[in-house]
C-alpha positions in Angstrom: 0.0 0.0 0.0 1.3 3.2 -0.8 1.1 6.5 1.0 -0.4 9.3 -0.6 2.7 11.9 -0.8 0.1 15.1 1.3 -2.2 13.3 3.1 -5.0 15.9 3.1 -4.7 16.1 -0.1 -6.6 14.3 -2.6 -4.5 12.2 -5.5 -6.8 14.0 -8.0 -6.4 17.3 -8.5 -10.4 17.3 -9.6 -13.1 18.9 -7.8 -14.3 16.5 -4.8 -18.0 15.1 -5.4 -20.4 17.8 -4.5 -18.2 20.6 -3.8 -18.6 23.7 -5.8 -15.3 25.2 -7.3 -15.6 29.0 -6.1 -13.2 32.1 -7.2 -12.8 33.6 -3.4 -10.9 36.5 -1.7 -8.8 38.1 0.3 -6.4 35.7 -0.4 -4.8 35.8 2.4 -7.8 33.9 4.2 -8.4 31.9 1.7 -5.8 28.9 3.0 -4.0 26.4 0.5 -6.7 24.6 -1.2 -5.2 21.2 0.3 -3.0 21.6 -2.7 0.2 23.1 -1.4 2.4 20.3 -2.4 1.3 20.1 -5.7 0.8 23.6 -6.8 4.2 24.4 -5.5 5.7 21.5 -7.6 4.3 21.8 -10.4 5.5 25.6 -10.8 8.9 24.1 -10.2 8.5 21.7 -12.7 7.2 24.4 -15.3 10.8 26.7 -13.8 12.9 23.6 -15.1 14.0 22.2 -11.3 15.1 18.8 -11.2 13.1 16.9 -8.7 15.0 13.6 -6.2 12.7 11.2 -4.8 12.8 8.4 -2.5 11.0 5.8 -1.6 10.8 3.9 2.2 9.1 1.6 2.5 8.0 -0.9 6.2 7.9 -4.6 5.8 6.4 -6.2 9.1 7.6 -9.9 10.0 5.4 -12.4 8.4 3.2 -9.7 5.9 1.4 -10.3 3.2 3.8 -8.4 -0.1 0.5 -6.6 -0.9 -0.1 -5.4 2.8 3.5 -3.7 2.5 3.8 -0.2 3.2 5.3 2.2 1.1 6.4 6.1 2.0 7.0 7.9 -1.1 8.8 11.6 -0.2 10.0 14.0 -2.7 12.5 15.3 -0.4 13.8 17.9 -3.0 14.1 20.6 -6.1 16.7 21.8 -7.4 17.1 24.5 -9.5 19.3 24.1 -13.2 22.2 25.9 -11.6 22.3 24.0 -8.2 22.1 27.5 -6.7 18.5 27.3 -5.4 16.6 24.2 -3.8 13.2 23.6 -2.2 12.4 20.7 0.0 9.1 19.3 1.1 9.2 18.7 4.5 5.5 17.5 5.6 6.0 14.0 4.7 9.3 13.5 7.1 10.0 15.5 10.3 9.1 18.9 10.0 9.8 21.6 12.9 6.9 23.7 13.9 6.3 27.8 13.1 3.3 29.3 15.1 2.5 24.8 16.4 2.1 24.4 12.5 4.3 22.2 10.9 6.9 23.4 8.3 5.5 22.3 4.5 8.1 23.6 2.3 11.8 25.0 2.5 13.1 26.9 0.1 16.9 28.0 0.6 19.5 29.8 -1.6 23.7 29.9 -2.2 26.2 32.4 -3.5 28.2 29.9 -4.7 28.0 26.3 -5.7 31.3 25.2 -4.0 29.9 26.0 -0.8 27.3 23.1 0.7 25.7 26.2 2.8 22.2 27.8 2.1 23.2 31.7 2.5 19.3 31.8 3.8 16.4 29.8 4.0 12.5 30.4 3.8 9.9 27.8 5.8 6.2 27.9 4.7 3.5 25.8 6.5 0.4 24.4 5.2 -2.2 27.2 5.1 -0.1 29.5 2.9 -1.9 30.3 -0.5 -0.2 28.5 -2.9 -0.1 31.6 -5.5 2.0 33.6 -2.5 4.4 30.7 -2.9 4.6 29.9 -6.1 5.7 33.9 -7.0 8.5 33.6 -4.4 10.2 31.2 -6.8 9.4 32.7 -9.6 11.0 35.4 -8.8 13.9 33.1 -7.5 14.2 31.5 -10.3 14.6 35.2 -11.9 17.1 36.4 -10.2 20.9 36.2 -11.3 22.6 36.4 -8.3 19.7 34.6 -5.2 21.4 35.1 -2.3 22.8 39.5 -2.9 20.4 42.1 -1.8 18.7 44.3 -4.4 15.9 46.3 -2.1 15.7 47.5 1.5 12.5 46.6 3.8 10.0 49.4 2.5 9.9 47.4 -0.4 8.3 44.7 1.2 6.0 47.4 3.4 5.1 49.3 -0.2 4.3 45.9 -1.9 1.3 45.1 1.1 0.6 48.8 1.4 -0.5 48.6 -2.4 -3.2 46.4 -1.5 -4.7 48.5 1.5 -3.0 46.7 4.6 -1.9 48.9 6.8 1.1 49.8 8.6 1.4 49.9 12.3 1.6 52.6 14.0 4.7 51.6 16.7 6.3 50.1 14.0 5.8 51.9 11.1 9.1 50.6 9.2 8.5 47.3 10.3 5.1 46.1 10.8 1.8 45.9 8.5 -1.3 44.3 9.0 -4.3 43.7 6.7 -7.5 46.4 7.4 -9.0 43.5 9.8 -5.8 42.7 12.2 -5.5 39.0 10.8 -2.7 39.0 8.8 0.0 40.0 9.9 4.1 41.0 8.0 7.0 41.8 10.6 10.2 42.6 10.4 12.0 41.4 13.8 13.3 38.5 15.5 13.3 35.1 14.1 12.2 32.5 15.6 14.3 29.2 17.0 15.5 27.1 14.5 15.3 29.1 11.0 19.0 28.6 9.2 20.7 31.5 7.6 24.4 32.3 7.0 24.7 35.4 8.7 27.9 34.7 11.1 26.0 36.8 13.9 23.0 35.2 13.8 26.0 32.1 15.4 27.7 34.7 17.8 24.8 36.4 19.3 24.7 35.5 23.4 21.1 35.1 24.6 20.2 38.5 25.9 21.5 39.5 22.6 18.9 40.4 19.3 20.5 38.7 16.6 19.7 39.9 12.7 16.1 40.4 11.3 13.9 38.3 9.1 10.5 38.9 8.0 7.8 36.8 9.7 4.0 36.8 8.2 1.4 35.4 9.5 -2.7 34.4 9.6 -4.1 34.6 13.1 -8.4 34.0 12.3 -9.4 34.7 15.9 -6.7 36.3 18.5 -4.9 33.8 20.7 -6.6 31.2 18.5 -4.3 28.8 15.9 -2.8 30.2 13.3 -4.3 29.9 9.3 -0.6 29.7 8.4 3.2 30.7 8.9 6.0 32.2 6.6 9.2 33.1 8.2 12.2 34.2 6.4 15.7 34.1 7.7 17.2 37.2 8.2 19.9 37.1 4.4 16.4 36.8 2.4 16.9 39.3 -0.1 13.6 42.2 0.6 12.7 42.2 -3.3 11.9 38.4 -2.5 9.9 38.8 0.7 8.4 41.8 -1.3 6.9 39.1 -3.9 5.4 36.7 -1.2 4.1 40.0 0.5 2.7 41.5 -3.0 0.9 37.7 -3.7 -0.3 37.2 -0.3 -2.1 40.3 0.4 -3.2 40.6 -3.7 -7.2 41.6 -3.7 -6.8 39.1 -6.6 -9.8 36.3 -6.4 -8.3 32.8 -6.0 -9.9 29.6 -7.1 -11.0 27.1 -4.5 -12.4 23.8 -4.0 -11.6 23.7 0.0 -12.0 26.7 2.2 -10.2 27.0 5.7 -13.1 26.4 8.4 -11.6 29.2 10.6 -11.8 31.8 7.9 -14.9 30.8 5.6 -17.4 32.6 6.7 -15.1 35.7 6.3 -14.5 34.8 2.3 -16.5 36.3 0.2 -17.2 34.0 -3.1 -18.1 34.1 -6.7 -19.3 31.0 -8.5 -17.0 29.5 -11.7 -18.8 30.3 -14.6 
């Protein structure tokens, strides 16, 4: 028996019996459409990233061949100039943002003789798939992944564009959408993320060590998060600015699964 790859995902990408397809917004509520995985791949498939995949596989003392389990992972992407790579995390032991697990990984080098990502990006399930999927593509654009080419009020301007607002303690750091749920900040990271910043390895603990972008869903305050994006603190802005532009975009989104925390906040337009 084999293991479907994303569990709460169905292995066709058609609409489930008696569910309506619907074109819904903002997208920033509007969750992942169960689809994360596969959206996500097959925009790096379409970029030309070579995918590796393993199988595992559990064999129990006297079981029937057919009874067999099999784990089938694609662990990970990589882009044609081994610069770039994404992982998929989900299937094997993810770490936790907000107490959601990490889904995808994407990470970047400045050079290919070094084995080091000079940052890395985590994404959890929840995350709009489009937000995602523009992140690479602009990746994928970019000559040089891993050297600056913006400062942060890029990535303020890009949610600003689509009404969210900034905070007012923070206005060079913080946004919000106009109903407090989403949320972009510029600040601490949280444990864990990997990025190649020497001082984010020499800070003491009552030290701050270097900023990263953090964004976030929160439906109902002190509630579960939708979903978690945290970038490590050498993400180049223009980048973040791209997930930021996607994720807030008043842009309808098409949907066959809507989030139950945010659904009755989604407003909907039939396909035609």
């Amino acid at each position: 028996m084999e293991a479907p790859l994303y569990p709460e995902s169905p292995l066709d990408p058609s609409t489930p019996p008696g569910v309506q397809p619907a074109w819904v917004g903002p997208r920033h509520l509007a969750g992942d459409d169960k689809r994360l995985y596969d959206t996500v791949a097959d925009t790096l498939s379409g970029l030309g990233w070579t995918s590796l995949t393993i199988v595992r596989g559990r064999h129990e003392p006297g079981e029937a061949d057919e009874d067999r389990q099999v784990l089938r992972s694609t662990v990970l992407h990589i882009s044609p100039d081994t610069l770039r790579w994404a992982q998929w995390s989900l299937a094997d032991e993810p770490f936790y943002l907000g107490d959601l697990p990490i889904a995808w990984q994407i990470s970047a080098r400045a050079d290919s003789r070094s084995p080091l990502a000079q940052w890395s990006a985590y994404f959890t399930p929840g995350v709009p798939c489009e937000a995602v999927a523009d992140f690479l593509v602009s990746l994928d654009a970019r000559d040089q992944s891993a050297v600056p080419l913006a400062d942060p009020e890029l990535v303020l301007d890009s949610v600003a564009a689509h009404g969210w607002l900034r905070d007012l303690d923070q206005p060079q750091a913080a946004a919000t959408d106009p109903t407090f749920t989403s949320h972009l900040s510029l600040g601490e990271v949280p444990p864990l993320i990997q990025d190649g910043d020497p001082r984010a390895l020499t800070i003491e603990a009552d030290e701050a060590g270097p900023a990263g972008w953090q964004a976030w869903c929160e439906p109902v305050l002190g509630a579960p998060c939708l979903w978690v994006a945290s970038f490590s603190a050498s993400v180049p802005h223009d980048l973040v600015a791209a997930f930021a532009a996607s994720v807030s975009s008043t842009a309808p989104v098409l949907r066959r699964v809507l989030p139950e925390a945010t659904q009755d906040r989604l407003l909907r337009a039939p396909v035609i």
